[in-house]
C-alpha positions in Angstrom: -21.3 10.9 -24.5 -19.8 7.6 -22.4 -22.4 5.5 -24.8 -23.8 3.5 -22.0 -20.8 2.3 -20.7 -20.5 5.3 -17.5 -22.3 2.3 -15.2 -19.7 -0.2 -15.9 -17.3 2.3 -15.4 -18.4 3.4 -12.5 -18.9 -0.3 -11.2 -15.0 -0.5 -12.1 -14.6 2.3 -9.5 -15.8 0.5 -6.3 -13.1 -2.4 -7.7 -10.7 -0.1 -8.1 -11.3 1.7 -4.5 -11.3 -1.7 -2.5 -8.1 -2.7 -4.5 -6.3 0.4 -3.0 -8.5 0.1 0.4 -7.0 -3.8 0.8 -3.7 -2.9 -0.4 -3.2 -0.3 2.0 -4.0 -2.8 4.9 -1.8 -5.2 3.9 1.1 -2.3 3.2 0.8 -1.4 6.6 1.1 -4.5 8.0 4.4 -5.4 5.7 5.2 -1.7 6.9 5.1 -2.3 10.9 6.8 -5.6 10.5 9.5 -4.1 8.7 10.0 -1.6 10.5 9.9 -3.5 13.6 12.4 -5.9 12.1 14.9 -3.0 11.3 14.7 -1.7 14.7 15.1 -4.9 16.6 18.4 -6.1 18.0 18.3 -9.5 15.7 21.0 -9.1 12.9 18.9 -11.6 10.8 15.8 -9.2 11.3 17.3 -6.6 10.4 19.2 -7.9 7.1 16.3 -9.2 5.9 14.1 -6.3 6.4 17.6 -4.2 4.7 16.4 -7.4 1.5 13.4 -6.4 1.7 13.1 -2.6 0.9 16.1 -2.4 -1.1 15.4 -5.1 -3.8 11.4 -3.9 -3.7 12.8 0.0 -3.9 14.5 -1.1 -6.9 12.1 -2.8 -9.1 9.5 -1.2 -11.1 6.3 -1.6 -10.1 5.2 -3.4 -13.1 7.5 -5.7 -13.7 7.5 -6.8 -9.5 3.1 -7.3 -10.6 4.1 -9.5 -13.1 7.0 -11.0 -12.0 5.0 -12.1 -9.1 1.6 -13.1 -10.5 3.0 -15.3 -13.5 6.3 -16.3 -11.1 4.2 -16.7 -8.0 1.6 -18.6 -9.4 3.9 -20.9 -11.0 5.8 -21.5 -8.0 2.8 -22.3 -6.3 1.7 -25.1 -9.0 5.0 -26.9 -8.9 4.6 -26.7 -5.0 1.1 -28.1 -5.5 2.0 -30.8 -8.2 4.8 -32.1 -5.6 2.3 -32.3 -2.6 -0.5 -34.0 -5.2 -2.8 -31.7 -4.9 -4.9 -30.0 -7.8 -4.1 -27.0 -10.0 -4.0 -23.4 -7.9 -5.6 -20.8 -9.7 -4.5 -17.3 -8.4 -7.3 -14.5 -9.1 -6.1 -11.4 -10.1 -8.1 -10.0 -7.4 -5.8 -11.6 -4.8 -2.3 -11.2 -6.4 -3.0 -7.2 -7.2 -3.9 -7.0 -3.8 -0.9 -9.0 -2.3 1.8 -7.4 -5.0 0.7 -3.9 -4.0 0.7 -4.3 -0.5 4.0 -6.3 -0.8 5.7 -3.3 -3.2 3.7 -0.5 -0.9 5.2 -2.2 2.4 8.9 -1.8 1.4 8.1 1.9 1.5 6.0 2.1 4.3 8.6 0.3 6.5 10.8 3.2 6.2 8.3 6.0 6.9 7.5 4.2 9.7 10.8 3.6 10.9 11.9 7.2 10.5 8.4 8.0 12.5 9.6 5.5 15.6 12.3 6.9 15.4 11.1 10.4 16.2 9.1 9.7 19.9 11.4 10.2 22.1 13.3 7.0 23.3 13.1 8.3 27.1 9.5 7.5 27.2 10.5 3.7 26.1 13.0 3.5 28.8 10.8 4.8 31.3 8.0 2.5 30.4 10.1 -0.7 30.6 11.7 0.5 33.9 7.9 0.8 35.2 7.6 -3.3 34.4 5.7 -3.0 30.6 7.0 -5.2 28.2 8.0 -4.3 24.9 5.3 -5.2 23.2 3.0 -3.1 25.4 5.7 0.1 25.1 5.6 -0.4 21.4 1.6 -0.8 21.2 0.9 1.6 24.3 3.7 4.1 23.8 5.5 4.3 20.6 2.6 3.1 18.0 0.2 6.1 19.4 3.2 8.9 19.4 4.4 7.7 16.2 0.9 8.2 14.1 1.6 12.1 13.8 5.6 11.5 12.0 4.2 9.0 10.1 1.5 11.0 8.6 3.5 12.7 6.0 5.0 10.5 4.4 2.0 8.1 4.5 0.1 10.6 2.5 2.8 10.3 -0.2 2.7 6.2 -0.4 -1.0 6.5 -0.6 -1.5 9.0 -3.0 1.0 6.8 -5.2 -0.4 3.7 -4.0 -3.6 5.0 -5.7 -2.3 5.3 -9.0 -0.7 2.0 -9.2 -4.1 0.5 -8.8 -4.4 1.0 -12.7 -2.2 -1.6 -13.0 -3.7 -4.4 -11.8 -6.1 -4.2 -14.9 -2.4 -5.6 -16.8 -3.1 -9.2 -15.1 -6.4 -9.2 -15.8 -8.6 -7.5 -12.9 -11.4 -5.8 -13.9 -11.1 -2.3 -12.5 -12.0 1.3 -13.6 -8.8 1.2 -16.3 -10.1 -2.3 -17.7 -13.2 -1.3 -18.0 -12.6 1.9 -19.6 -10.3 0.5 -22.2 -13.0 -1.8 -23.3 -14.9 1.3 -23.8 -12.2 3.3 -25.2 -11.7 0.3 -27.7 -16.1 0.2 -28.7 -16.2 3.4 -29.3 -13.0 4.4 -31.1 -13.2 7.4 -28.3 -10.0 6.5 -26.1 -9.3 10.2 -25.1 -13.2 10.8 -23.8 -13.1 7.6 -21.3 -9.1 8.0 -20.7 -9.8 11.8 -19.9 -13.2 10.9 -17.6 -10.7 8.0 -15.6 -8.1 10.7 -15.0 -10.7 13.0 -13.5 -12.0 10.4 -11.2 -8.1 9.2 -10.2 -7.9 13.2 -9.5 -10.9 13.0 -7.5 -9.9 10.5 -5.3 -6.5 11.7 -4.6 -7.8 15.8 -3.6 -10.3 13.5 -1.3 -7.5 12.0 0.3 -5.6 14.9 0.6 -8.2 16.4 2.5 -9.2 13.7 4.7 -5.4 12.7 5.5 -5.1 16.8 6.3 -7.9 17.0 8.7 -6.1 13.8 10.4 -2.7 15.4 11.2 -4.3 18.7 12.3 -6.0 15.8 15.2 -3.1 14.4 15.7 -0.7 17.7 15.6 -3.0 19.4 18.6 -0.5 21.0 20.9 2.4 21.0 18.9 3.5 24.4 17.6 4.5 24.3 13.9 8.1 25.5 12.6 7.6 28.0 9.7 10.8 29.4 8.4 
């Protein structure tokens, strides 16, 4: 039925999963630092950080992947050509990775604002009156407290996060999608391989769902749920 092509496909997967894996590393990290920036008492922090998820919030995904990969790449060069060194070839590897932890940060830093926001700011104060500094309240105190909020709305930036991995196969990359639409394009059979990479995105996200459920039961032990 796939024609041969199900162990390409499948070898697309594992590109696909450590495209999403990476992403979601570097999403966090633009995350924290965002949210850290919004939260801090700089006014330059915090405008920038205010740049940052508002402009990314308002872009589409697609044109912020190309917009960055042609643009960045570009950039880079004409850096490169003034400093004498030689041509910089970006692999689409590398910018997918980078745009989608860049686009996936703006939204992270808000969910985990809003989730800093929820431990309660007595325990700060009480730390830093016992001598901690503030980067020990925030990775001792806050960080810990602030895993269960953030769950949530993690799940949902994930999930999403997932999807957009098809398209890093638009600069290039070759993932599940690209792979696939090679296939598709063989075989004159688009809806069979289309179908078979919709099943396996829909495999991935019930996984997650599960595995992101069993982590906020953990990390919701003691706390009473509201039901209304």
């Amino acid at each position: 039925m796939l024609h041969g092509y199900g162990t390409a496909i499948l070898g697309g997967l594992w590109v696909t999963l450590w495209v999403a894996a990476l992403s979601l590393a570097t999403a966090c990290a633009f995350g924290l630092l965002g949210a850290v920036a919004k939260l801090s008492s700089s006014r330059a922090a915090q405008w920038l950080a205010q740049a940052y998820t508002t402009v990314i919030r308002g872009l589409p995904d697609l044109v912020l992947m190309l917009l960055i990969f042609y643009g960045g790449q570009i950039a880079l060069n004409a850096l490169a050509a003034r400093q004498g060194w030689d041509y910089i070839d970006v692999p689409p590897y590398a910018a997918g990775v980078l745009t989608l932890g860049f686009i996936y940060g703006a939204y992270l830093t808000e969910t985990f604002r809003g989730a800093i926001l929820a431990v309660p700011r007595g325990q700060s104060e009480a730390a830093l009156a016992f001598g901690m500094r503030r980067g020990q309240v925030l990775r001792r105190i806050v960080l810990p407290q602030m895993v269960r909020h953030a769950i949530p709305g993690f799940t949902n930036n994930w999930l999403v996060m997932v999807k957009a991995t098809a398209l890093v196969s638009i600069i290039g990359l070759d993932d599940m999608v690209h792979r696939a639409n090679l296939a598709a394009s063989a075989t004159r059979e688009p809806f069979t391989f289309f179908v078979l990479i919709a099943g396996v995105y829909l495999a991935i996200t019930s996984v997650s769902l599960g595995l992101l459920h069993l982590l906020n039961r953990r990390y919701s032990l003691g706390v009473k749920a509201l039901r209304f």
